[in-house]
N, CA, C and O of each residue as an XYZ file, in Angstrom:
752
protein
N     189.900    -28.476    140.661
C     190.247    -28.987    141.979
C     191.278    -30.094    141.807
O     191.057    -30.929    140.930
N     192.176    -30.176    142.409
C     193.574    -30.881    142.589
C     193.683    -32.010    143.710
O     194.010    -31.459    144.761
N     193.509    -33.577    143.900
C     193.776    -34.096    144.927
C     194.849    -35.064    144.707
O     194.827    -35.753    143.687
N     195.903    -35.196    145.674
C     196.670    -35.845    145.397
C     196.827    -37.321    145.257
O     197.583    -38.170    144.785
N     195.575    -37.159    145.998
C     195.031    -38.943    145.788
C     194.481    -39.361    144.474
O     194.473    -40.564    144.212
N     193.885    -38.248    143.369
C     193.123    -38.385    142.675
C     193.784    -39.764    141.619
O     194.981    -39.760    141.333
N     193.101    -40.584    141.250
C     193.588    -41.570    140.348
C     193.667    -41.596    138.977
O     193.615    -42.532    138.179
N     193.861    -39.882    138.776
C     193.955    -39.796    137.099
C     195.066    -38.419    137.352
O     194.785    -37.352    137.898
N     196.032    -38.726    136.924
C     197.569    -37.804    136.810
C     197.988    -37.462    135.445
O     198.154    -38.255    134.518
N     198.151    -36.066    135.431
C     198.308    -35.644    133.776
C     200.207    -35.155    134.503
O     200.472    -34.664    135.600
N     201.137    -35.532    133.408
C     202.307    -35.593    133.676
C     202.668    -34.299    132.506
O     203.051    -34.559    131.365
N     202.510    -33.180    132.913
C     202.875    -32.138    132.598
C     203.818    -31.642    131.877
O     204.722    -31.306    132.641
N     204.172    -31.343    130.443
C     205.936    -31.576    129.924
C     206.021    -30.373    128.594
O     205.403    -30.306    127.532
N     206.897    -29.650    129.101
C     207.184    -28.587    127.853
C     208.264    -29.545    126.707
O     208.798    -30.654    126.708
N     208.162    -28.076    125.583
C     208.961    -29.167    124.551
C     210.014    -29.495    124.957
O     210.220    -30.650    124.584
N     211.396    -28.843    125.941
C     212.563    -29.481    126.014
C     212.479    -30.705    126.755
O     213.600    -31.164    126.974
N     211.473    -31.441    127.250
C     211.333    -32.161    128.318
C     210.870    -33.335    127.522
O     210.173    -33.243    126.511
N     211.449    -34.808    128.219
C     211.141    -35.792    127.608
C     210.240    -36.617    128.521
O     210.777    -37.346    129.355
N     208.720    -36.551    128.413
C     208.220    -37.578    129.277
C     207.848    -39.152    128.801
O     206.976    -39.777    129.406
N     208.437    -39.623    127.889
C     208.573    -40.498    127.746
C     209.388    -41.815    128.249
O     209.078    -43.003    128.345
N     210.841    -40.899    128.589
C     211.839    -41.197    129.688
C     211.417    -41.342    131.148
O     211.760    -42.153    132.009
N     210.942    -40.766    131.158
C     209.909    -40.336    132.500
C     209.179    -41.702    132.932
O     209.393    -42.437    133.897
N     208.223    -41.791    131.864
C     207.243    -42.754    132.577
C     207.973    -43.994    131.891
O     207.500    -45.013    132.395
N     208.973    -44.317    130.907
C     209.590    -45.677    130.576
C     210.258    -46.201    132.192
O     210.212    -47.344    132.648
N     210.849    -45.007    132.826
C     211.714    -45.614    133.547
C     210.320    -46.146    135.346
O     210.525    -47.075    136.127
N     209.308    -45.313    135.385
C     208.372    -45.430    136.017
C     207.940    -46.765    135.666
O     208.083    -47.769    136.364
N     207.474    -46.702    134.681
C     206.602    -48.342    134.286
C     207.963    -49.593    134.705
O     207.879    -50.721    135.191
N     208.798    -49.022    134.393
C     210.275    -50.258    134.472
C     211.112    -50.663    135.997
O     211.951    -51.505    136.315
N     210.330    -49.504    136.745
C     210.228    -49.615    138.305
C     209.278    -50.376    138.640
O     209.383    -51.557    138.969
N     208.218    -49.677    138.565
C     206.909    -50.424    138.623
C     206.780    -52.216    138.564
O     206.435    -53.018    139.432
N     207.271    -52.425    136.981
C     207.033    -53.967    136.976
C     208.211    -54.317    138.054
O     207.769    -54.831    139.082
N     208.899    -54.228    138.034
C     210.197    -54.719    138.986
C     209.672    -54.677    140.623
O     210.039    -55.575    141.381
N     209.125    -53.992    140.924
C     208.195    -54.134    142.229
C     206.691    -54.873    142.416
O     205.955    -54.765    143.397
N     206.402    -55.802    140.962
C     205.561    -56.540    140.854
C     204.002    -56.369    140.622
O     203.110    -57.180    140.869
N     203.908    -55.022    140.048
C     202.889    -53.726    139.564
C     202.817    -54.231    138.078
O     203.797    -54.418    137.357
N     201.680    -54.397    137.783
C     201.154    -54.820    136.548
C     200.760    -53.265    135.638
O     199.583    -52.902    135.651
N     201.772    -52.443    134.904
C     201.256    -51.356    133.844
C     200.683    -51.989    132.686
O     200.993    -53.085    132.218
N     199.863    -51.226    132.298
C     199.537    -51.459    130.782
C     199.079    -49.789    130.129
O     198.515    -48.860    130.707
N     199.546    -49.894    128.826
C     199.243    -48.839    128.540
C     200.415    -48.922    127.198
O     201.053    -49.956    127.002
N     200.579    -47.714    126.348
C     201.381    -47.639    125.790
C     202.430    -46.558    126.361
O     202.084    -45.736    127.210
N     204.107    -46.631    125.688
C     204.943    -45.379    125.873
C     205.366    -45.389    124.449
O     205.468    -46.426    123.794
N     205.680    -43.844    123.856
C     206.271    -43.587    122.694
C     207.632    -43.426    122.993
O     208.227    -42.791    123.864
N     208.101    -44.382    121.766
C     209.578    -44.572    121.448
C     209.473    -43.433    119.838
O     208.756    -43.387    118.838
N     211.224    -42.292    120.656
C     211.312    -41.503    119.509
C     210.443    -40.098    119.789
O     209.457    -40.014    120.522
N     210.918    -39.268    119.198
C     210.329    -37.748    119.379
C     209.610    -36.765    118.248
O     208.879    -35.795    118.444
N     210.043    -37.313    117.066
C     209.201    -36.335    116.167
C     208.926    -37.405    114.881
O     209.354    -38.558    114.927
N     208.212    -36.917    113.810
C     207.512    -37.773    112.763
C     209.088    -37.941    111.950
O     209.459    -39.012    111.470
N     209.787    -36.850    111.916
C     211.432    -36.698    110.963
C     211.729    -37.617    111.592
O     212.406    -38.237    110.772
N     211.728    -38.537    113.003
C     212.389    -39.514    113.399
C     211.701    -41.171    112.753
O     211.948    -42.251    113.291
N     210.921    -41.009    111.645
C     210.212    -42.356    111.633
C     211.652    -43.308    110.698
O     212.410    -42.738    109.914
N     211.693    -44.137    110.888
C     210.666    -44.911    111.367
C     210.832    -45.290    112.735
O     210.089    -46.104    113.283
N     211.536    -44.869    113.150
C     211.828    -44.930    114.993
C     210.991    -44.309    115.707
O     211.072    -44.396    116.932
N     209.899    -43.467    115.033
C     208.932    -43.233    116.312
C     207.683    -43.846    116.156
O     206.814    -43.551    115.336
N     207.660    -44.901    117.180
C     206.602    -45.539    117.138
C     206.350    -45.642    118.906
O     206.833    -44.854    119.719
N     205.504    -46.779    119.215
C     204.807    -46.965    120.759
C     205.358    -48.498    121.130
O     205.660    -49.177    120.148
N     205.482    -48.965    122.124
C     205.117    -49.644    122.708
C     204.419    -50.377    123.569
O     204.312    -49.976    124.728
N     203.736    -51.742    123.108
C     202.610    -51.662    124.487
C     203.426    -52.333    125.300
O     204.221    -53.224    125.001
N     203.111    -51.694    126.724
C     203.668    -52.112    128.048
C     203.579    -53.773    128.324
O     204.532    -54.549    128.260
N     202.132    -54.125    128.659
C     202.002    -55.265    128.637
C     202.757    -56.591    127.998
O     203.233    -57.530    128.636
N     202.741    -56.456    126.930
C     203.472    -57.069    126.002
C     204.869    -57.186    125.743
O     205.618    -58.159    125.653
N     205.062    -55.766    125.628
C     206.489    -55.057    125.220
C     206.773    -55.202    123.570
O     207.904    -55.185    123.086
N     205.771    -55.321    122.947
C     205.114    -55.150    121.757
C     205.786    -53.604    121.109
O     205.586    -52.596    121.788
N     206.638    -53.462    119.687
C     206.707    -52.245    119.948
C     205.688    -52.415    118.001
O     205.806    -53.186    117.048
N     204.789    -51.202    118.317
C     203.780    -50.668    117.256
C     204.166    -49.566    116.121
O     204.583    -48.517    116.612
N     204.109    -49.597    114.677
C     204.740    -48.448    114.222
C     202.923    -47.723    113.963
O     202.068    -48.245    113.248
N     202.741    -46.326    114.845
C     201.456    -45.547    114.501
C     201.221    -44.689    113.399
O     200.085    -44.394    113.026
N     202.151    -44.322    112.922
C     202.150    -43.379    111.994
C     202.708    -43.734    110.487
O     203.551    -44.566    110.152
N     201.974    -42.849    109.732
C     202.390    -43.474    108.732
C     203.591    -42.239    107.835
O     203.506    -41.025    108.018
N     204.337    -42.702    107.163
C     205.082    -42.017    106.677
C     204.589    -40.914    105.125
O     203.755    -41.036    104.228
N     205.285    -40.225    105.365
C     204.233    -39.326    104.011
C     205.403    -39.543    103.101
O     204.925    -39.114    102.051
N     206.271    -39.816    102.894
C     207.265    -39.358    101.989
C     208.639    -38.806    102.435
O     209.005    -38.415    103.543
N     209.310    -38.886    101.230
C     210.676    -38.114    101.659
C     210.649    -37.009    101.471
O     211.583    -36.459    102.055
N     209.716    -35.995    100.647
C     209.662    -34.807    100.589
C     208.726    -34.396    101.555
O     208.639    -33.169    101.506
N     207.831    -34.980    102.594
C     207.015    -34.147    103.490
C     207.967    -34.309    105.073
O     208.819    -35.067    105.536
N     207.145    -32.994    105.533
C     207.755    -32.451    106.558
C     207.544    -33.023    108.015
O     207.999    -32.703    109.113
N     206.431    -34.268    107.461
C     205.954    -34.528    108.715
C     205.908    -36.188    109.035
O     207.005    -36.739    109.133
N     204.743    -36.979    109.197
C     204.080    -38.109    109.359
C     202.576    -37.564    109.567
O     202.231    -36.382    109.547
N     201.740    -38.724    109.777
C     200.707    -38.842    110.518
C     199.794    -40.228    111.009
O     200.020    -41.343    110.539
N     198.952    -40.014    111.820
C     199.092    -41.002    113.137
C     197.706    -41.554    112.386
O     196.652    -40.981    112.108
N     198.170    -42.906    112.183
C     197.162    -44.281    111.449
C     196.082    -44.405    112.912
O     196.299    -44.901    114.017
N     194.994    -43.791    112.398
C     193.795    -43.910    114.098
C     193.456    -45.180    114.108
O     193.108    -45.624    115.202
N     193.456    -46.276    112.721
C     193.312    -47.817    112.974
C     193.758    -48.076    113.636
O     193.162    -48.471    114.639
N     195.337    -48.049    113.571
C     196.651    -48.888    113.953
C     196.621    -48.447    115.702
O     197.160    -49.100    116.596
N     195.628    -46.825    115.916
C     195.982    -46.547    117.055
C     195.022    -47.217    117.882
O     195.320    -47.439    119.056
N     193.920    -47.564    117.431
C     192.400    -48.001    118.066
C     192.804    -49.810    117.918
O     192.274    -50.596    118.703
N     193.332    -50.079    117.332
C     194.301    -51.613    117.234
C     194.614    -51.698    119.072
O     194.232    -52.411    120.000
N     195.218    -50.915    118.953
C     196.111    -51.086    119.836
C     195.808    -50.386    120.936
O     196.327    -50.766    121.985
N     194.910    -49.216    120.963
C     193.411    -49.622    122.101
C     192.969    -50.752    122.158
O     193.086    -51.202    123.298
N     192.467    -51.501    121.396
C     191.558    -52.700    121.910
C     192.827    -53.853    122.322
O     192.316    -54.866    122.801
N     194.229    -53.923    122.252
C     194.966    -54.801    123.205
C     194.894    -54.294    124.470
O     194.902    -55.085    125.412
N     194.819    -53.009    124.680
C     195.108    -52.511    126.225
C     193.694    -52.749    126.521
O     193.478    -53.578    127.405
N     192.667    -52.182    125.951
C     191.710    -52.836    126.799
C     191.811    -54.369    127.272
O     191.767    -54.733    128.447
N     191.958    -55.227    126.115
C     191.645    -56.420    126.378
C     192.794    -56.757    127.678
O     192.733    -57.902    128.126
N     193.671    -55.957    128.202
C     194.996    -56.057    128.941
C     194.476    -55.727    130.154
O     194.712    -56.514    131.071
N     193.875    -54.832    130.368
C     192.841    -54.105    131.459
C     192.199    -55.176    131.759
O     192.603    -55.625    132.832
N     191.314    -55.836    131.255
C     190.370    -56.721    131.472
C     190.632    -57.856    132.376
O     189.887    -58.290    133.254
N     192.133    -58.393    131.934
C     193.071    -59.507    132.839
C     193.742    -58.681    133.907
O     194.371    -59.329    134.744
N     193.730    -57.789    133.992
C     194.163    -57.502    135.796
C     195.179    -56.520    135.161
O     196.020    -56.870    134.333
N     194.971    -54.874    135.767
C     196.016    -54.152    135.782
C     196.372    -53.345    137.070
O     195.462    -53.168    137.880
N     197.365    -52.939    137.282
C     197.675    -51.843    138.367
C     197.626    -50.488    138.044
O     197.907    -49.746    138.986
N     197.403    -50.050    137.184
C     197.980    -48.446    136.243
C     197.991    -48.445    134.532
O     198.498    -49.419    133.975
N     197.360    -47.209    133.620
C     196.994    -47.438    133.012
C     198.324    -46.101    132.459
O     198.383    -45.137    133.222
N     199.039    -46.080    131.554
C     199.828    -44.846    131.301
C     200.011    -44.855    129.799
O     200.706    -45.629    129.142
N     199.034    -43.552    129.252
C     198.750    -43.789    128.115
C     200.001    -42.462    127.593
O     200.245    -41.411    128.186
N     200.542    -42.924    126.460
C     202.056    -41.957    126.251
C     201.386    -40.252    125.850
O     202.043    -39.215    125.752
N     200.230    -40.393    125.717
C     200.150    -38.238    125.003
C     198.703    -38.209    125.013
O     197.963    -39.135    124.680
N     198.214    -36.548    125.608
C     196.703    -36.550    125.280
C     196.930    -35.493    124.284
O     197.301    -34.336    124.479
N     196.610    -36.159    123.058
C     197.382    -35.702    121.636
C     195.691    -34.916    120.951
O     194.713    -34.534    121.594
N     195.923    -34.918    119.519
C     194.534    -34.052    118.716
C     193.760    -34.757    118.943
O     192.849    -34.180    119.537
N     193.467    -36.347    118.720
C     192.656    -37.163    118.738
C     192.227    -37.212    120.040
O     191.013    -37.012    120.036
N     192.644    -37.383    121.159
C     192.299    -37.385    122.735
C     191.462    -35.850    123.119
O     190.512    -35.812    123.902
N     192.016    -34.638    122.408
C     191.573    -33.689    122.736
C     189.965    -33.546    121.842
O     189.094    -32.761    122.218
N     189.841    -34.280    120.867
C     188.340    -34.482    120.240
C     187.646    -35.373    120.632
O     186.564    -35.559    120.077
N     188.174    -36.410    121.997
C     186.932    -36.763    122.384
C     187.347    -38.387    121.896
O     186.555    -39.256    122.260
N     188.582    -38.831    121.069
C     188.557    -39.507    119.897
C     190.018    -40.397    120.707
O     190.375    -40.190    121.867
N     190.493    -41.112    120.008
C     191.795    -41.738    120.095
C     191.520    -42.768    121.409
O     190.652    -43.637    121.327
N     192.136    -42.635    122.327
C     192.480    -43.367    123.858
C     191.472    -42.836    124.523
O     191.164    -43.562    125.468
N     190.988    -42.127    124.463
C     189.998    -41.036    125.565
C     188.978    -42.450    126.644
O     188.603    -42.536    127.813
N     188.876    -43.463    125.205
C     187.762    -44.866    126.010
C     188.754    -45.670    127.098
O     188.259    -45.814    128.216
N     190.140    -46.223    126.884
C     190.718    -46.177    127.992
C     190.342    -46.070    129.368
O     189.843    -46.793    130.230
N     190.904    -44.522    129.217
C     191.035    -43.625    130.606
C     189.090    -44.183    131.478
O     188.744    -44.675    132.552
N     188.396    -43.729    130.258
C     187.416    -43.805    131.316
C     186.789    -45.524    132.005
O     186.065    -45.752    132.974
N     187.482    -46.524    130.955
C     187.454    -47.950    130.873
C     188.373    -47.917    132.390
O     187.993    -48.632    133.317
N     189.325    -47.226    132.510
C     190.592    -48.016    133.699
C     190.186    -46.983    134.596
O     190.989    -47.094    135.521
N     189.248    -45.844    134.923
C     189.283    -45.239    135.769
C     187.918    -46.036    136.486
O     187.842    -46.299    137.686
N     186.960    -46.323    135.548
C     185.795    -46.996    135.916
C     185.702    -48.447    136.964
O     184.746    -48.796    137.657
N     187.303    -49.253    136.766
C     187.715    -49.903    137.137
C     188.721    -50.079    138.501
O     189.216    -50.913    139.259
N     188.609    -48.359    138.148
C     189.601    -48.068    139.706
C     190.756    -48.360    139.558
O     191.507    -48.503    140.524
N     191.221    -48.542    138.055
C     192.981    -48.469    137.784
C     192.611    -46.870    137.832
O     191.747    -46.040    137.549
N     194.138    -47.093    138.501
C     194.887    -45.387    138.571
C     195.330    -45.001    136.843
O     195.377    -45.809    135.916
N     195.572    -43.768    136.798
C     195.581    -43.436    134.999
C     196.529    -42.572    135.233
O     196.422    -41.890    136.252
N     197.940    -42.345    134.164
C     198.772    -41.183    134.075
C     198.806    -41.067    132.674
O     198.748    -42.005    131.879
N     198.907    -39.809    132.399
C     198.829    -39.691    130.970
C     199.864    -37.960    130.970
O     199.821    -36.930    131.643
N     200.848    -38.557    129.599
C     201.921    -37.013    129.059
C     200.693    -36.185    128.663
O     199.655    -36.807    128.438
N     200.699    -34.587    128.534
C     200.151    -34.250    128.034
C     201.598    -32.651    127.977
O     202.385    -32.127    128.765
N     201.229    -32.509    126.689
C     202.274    -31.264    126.750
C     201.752    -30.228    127.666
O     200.676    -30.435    128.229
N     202.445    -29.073    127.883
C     201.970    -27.699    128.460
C     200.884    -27.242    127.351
O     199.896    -26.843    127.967
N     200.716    -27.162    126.193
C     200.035    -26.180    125.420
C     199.135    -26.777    125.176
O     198.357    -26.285    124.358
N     198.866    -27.911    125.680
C     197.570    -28.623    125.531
C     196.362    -28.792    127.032
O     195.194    -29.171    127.110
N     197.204    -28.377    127.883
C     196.807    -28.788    129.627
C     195.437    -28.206    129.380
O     194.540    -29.045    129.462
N     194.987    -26.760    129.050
C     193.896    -26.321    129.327
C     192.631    -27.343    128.668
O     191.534    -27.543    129.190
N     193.044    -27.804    127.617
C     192.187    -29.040    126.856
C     191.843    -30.275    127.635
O     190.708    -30.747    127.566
N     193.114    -31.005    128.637
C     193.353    -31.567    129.713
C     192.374    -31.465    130.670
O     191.750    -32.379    131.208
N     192.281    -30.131    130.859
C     191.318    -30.190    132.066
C     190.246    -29.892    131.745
O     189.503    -30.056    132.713
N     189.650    -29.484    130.788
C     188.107    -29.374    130.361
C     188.160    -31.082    130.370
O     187.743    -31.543    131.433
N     188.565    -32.017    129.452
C     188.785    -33.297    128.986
C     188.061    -33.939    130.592
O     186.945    -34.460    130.594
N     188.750    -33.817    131.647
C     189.316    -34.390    132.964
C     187.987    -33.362    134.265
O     187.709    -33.292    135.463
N     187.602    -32.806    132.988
C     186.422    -31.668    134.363
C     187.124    -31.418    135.417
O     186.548    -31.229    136.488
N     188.407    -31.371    135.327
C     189.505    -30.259    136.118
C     189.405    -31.102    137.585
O     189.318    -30.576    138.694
N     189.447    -32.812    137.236
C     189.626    -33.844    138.134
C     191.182    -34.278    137.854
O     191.023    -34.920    136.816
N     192.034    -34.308    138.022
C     193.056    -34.486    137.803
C     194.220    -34.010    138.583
O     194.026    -32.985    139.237
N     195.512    -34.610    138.648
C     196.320    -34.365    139.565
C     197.796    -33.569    138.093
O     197.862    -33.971    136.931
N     198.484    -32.739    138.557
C     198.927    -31.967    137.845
C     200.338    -32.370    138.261
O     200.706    -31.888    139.332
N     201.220    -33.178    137.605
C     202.811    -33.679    137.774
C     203.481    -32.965    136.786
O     203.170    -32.678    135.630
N     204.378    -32.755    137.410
C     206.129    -31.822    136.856
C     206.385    -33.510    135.992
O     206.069    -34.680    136.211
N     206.979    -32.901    135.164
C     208.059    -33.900    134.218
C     209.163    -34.677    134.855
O     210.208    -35.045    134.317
N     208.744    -34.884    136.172
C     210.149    -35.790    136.462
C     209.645    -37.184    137.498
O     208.445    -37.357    137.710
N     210.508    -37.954    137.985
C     210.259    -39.368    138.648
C     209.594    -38.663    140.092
O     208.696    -39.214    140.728
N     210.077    -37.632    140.393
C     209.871    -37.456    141.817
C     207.957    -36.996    142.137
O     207.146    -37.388    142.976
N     207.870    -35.900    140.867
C     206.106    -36.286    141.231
C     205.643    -37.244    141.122
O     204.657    -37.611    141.761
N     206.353    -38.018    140.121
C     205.151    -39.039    139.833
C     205.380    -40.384    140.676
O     204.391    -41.115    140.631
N     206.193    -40.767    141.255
C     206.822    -41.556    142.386
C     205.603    -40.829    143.832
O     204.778    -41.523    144.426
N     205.791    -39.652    144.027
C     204.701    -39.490    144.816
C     203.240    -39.149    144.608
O     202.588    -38.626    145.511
N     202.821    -39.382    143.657
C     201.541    -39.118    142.924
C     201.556    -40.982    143.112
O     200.654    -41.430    143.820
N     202.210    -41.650    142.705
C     202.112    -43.002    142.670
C     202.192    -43.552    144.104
O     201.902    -44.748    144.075
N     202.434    -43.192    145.162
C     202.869    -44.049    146.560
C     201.474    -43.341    147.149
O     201.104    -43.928    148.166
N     200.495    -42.089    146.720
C     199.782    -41.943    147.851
C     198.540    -42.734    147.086
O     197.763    -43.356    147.810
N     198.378    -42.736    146.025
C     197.476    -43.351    145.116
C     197.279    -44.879    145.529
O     196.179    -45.343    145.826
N     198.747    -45.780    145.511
C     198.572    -46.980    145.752
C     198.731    -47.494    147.254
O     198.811    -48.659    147.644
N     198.753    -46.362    147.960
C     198.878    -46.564    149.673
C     197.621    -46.521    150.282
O     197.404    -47.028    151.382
N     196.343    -45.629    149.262
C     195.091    -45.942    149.768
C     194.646    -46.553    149.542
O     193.737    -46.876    150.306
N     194.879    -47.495    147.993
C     194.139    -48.957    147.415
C     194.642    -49.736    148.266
O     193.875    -50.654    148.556
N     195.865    -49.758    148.923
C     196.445    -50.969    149.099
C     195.962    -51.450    150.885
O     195.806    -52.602    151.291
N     195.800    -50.078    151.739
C     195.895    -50.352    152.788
C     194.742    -50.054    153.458
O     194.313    -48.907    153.336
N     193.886    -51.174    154.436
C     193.037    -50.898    155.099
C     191.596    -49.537    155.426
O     190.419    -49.519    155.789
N     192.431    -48.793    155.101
C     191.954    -47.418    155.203
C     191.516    -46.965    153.475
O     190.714    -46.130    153.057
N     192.368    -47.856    152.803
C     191.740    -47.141    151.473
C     190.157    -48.003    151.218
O     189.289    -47.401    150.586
N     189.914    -49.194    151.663
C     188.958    -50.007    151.048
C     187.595    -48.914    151.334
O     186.701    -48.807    150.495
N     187.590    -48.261    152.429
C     186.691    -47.006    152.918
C     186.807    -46.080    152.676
O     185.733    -45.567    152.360
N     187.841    -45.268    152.613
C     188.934    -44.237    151.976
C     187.827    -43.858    150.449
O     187.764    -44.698    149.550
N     187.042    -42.541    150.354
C     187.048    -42.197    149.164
C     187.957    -41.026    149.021
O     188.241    -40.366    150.021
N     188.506    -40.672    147.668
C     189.252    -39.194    147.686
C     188.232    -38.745    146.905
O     187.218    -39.281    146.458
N     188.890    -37.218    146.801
C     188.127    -36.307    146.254
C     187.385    -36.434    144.901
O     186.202    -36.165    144.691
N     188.467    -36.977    143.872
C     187.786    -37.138    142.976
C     186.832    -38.470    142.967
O     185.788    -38.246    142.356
N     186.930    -39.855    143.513
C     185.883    -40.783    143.388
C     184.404    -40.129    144.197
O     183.260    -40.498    143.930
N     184.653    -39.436    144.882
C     183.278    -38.712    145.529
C     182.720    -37.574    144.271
O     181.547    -37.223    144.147
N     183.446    -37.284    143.722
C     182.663    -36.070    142.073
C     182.682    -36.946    141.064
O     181.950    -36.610    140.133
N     183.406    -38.205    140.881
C     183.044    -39.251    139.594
C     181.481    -38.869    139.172
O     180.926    -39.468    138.252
């Protein structure tokens, strides 16, 4: 079930698509209209890009290197779950002092086991921060088992998520939302 009010948005993105761009330039609206994000965004696109692909936390503007490098002969990287649970416990502790939106950059292997950020989402949803989170296409069906198919389903670009974001913060914000349940806070 799909509501557009729902306060947890999975931002939908095949490989040619960059949602990182996406929600950098969202969060960079956001603060500029006086909206408190926290969360991380990944800077950089593949592990061949290290040491440039790392995260940033929003809050801060902190940028984090997650992964660790294997070598010059491997094909890849892989993602330090310390360094990543580190840096969970700043966003929590970021949550805690007052947020507007929680936008965590990928619901990656670790998120899909239950593992990684997964405490987050349910930390800032529990709280009634709104939550957006990248999740590729080939992962969505994981997404919505993850999300018990509570979740709002955004295209890769500013324009869903600009309106996924104005009906979300038009019912917190205004009279009608303090009574206002949507669909998903009534199945929480």
């Amino acid at each position: 079930m799909f509501d557009s009010q729902c306060d947890l948005a999975a931002v939908v993105y095949e490989p040619d698509q960059d949602p990182d761009a996406v929600l950098r330039d969202f969060a960079s609206e956001l603060r500029a209209r006086g909206f408190r994000a926290v969360g991380l965004l990944q800077l950089g696109h593949r592990c061949l890009d290290a040491p440039e692909l790392s995260v940033a936390l929003l809050h801060s503007g902190e940028t984090l290197q997650l992964f660790q490098n294997l070598g010059a002969w491997a094909s890849g990287c892989r993602l330090d779950v310390g360094k990543l649970l580190n840096a969970g416990a700043q966003i929590e502790d970021a949550i805690d002092h007052g947020a507007d939106l929680l936008i965590v950059n990928r619901f990656g292997r670790q998120e899909r086991e239950g593992k990684g950020l997964t405490f987050l989402v349910e930390r800032a949803l529990s709280a009634d921060i709104p939550v957006v989170i990248a999740v590729p296409s080939h992962r969505f069906a994981d997404w919505i088992r993850f999300a018990d198919g509570m979740s709002v389903k955004l295209h890769c670009n500013r324009e869903s998520l600009d309106a996924w974001w104005n009906a979300v913060s038009s019912v917190k914000a205004g009279p009608i939302g303090r009574d206002h349940q949507t669909v998903c806070e009534v199945l929480k």
